[in-house]
C-alpha positions in Angstrom: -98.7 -33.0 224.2 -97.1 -36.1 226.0 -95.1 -38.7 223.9 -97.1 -41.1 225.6 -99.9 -41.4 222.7 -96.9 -41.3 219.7 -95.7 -44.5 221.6 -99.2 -46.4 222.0 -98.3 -48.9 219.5 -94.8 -49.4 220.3 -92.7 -51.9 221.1 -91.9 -50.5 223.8 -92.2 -52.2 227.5 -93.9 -49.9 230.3 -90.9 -49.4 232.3 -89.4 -47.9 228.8 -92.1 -45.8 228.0 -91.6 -44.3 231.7 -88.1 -43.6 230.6 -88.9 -41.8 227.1 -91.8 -39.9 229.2 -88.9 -38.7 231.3 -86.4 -38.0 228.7 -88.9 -36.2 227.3 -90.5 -33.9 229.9 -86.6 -33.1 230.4 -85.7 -32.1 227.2 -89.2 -29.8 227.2 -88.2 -28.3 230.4 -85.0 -27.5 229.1 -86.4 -25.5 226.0 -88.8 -23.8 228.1 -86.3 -22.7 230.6 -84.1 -21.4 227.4 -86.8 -18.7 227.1 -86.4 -19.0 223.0 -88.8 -18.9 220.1 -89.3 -22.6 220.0 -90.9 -22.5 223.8 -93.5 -19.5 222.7 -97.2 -21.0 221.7 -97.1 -21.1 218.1 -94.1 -23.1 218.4 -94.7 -25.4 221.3 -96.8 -28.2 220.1 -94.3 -28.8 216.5 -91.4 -28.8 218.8 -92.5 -30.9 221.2 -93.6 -33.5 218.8 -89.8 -33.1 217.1 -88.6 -34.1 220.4 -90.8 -36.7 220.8 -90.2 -38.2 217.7 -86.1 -37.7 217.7 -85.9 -39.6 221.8 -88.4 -42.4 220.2 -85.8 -42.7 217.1 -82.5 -42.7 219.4 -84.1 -45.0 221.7 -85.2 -47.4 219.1 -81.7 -47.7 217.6 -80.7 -48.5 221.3 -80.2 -45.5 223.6 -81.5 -46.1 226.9 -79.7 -43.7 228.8 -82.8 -40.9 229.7 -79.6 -38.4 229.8 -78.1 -38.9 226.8 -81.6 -39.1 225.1 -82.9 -35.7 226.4 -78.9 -34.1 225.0 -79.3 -35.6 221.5 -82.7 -34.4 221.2 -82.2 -30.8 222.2 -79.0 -30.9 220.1 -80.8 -32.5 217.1 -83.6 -29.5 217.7 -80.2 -26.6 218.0 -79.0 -28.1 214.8 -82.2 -28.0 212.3 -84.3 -25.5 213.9 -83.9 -22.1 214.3 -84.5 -20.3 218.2 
């Protein structure tokens, strides 16, 4: 899963949907390098899209820094879902 299609009718311009693409693929390589639960099969495609979901929610209430969206999303994931 890419955040690309959850974005499709967005707002947002192309050079912003670059930089939630990135924040995201980040944030996904991060959990996946964690080796935990959430990274395993089962899990993946739910967590991905909570990710997705949580850097399109930041971003829409005005965080455009792709580092600071890819930390609030794995924190965000840390603090309602257990690894």
């Amino acid at each position: 899963m890419s955040i690309t299609p959850i974005l499709t009718n967005s707002s947002f311009d192309p050079e912003a949907v670059k930089m939630l693409a990135s924040a995201f693929d980040d944030a996904w390589e991060a959990v996946q390098r964690s080796g935990g639960t959430l990274s395993r099969p089962p899990y993946a495609a739910a967590v991905r899209e909570v990710l997705a979901k949580r850097i399109i929610e930041m971003a829409q209430r005005g965080q455009t820094n792709p580092r600071r969206l890819r930390e609030d999303a794995l924190q965000f994931l840390a603090m309602n879902y257990r690894d």
